[in-house]
C-alpha positions in Angstrom: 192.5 74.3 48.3 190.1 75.3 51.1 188.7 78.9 50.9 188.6 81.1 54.2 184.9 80.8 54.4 185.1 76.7 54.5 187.5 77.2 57.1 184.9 79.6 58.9 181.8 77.1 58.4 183.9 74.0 60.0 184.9 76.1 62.9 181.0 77.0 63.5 178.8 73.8 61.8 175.6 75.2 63.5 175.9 78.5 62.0 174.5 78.6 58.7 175.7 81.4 56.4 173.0 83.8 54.0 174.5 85.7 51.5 174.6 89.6 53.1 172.9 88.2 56.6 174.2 87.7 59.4 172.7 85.0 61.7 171.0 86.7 65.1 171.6 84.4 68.0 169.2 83.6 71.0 170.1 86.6 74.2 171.5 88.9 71.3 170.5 92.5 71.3 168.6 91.9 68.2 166.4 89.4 69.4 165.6 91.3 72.5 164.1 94.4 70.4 162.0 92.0 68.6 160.6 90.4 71.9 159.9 93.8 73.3 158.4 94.9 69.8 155.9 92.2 70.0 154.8 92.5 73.2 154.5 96.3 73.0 152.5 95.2 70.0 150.2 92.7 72.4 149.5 95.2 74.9 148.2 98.3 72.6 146.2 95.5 70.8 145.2 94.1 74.4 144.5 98.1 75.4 141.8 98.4 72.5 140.0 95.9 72.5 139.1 96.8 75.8 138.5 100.4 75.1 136.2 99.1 72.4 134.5 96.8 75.0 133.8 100.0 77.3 132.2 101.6 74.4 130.3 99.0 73.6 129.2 98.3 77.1 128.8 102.0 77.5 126.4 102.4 74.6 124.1 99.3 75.6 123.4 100.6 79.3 122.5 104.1 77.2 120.3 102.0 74.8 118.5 100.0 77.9 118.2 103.4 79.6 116.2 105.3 76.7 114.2 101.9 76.4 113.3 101.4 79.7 112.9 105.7 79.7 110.2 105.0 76.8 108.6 101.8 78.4 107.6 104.3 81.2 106.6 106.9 78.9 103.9 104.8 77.2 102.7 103.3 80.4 102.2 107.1 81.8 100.3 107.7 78.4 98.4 104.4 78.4 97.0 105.8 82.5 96.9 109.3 81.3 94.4 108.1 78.4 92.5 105.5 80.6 92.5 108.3 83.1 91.0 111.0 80.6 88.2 108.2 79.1 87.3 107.9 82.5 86.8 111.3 83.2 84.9 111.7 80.2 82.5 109.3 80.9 82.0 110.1 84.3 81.3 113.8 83.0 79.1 112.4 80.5 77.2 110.4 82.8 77.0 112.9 85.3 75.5 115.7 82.8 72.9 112.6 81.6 71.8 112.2 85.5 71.5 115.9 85.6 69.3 116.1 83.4 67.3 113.2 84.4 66.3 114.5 87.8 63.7 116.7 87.3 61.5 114.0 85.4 62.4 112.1 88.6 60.7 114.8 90.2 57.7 115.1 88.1 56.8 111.3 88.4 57.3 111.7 92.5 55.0 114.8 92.0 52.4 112.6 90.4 52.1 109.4 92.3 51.6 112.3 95.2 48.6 113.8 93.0 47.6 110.0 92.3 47.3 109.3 95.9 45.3 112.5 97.0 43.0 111.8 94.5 40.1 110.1 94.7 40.1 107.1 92.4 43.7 107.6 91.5 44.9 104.5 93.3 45.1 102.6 89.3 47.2 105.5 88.7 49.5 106.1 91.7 50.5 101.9 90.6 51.6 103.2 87.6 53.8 106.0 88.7 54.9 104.3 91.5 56.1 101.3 89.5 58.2 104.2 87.0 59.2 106.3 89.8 60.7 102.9 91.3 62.5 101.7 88.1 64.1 105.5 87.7 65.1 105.4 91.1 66.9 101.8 90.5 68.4 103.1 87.5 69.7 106.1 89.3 71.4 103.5 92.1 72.8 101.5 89.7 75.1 104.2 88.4 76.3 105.1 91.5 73.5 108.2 92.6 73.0 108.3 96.3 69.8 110.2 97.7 70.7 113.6 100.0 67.4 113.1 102.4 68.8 115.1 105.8 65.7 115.5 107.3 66.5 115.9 111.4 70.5 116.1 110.5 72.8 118.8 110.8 73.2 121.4 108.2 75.9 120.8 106.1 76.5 123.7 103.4 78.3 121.2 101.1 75.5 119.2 100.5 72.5 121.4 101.1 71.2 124.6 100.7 69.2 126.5 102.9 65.6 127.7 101.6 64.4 129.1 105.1 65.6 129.4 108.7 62.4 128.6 111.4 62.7 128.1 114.6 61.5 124.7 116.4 60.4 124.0 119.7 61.7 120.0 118.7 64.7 120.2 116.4 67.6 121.5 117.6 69.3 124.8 116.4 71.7 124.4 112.8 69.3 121.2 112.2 67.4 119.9 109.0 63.9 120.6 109.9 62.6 119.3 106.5 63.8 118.6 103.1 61.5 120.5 100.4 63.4 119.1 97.3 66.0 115.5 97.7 69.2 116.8 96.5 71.5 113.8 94.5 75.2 113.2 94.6 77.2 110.8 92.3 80.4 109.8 94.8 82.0 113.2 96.0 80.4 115.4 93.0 77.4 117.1 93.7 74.5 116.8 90.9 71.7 118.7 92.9 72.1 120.3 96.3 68.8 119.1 98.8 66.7 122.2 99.6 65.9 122.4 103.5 64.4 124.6 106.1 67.0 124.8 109.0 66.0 125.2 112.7 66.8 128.0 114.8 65.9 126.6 118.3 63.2 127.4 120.3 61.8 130.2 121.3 63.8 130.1 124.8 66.9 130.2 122.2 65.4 132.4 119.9 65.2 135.1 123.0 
């Protein structure tokens, strides 16, 4: 005797049964949900992945930022130190050469005694040969001479001892220099000494 459900199952042969399930078939309502399900599922995973790529991308331009942000702080502090060694040493320097210039003096003051005197010529070599080695020493660390002699007065490099006036040098002019004054590029070790003209005596009237 066939049962009702045989006679179901040879009406539909492609339909298995489950026990308490009842088959879904393709363009049902059921199947549609769970198509929509998973894609709404694809997309929010889809969504952060790329929020997490932002972020990530995000923090790496910060993290190249602060290293390129300390890569220019050391190179300022690298300059900064060269800058302050230099200084130092040119400071250093300069106070040494400061120091040196009146035993420049003396020596030129001696090979002038030397000369005067008679039988001094043995001498004036000797002072002359020390005076010339101090003077090569002083070039060599960058000293220049301030010699103005027939030059205008300049106030920045010279300082004025006596004002005469001078029949040959014109007015404001270096008449002589009674002490060379020395300068080590633009800072001033010893001012020259000078006596400035004041004209004639046409001008002086």
């Amino acid at each position: 005797m066939q049962t009702e459900e045989t006679a179901t199952n040879r009406e539909n042969p492609t339909r298995p049964i489950i026990d308490g399930v009842e088959p879904v078939e393709n363009g049902s309502p059921a199947a549609d949900t769970a198509a929509e399900n998973t894609s709404a599922g694809d997309a929010g995973e889809a969504s952060d992945l790329l929020k997490k790529l932002d972020e990530t991308t995000a923090a790496l331009e910060e993290a190249k930022e602060r290293q390129l942000r300390l890569i220019a702080e050391m190179d300022n502090m690298r300059r900064r130190h060269l800058r302050d060694k230099e200084d130092t040493r040119r400071i250093t320097t300069a106070g040494l050469l400061e120091d040196l210039l009146p035993v420049v003096d003396n020596f030129a003051l001696g090979l002038q005694a030397a000369r005067q005197h008679e039988g001094g010529d043995a001498f004036a070599q000797g002072f002359e040969m020390i005076l010339g080695q101090f003077r090569s020493f002083l070039q060599q660390q960058g000293v220049e001479e301030i010699n103005p002699k027939g030059e205008p007065f300049d106030p920045k490099w010279q300082e004025s001892v006596a004002h005469l006036a001078h029949e040959e040098v014109a007015e404001g002019h270096v008449i002589s220099v009674e002490r060379i004054g020395y300068r080590l590029g633009e800072r001033l070790l010893r001012a020259a000494a000078v006596v400035v003209s004041k004209g004639g005596s046409s001008a002086e009237a």
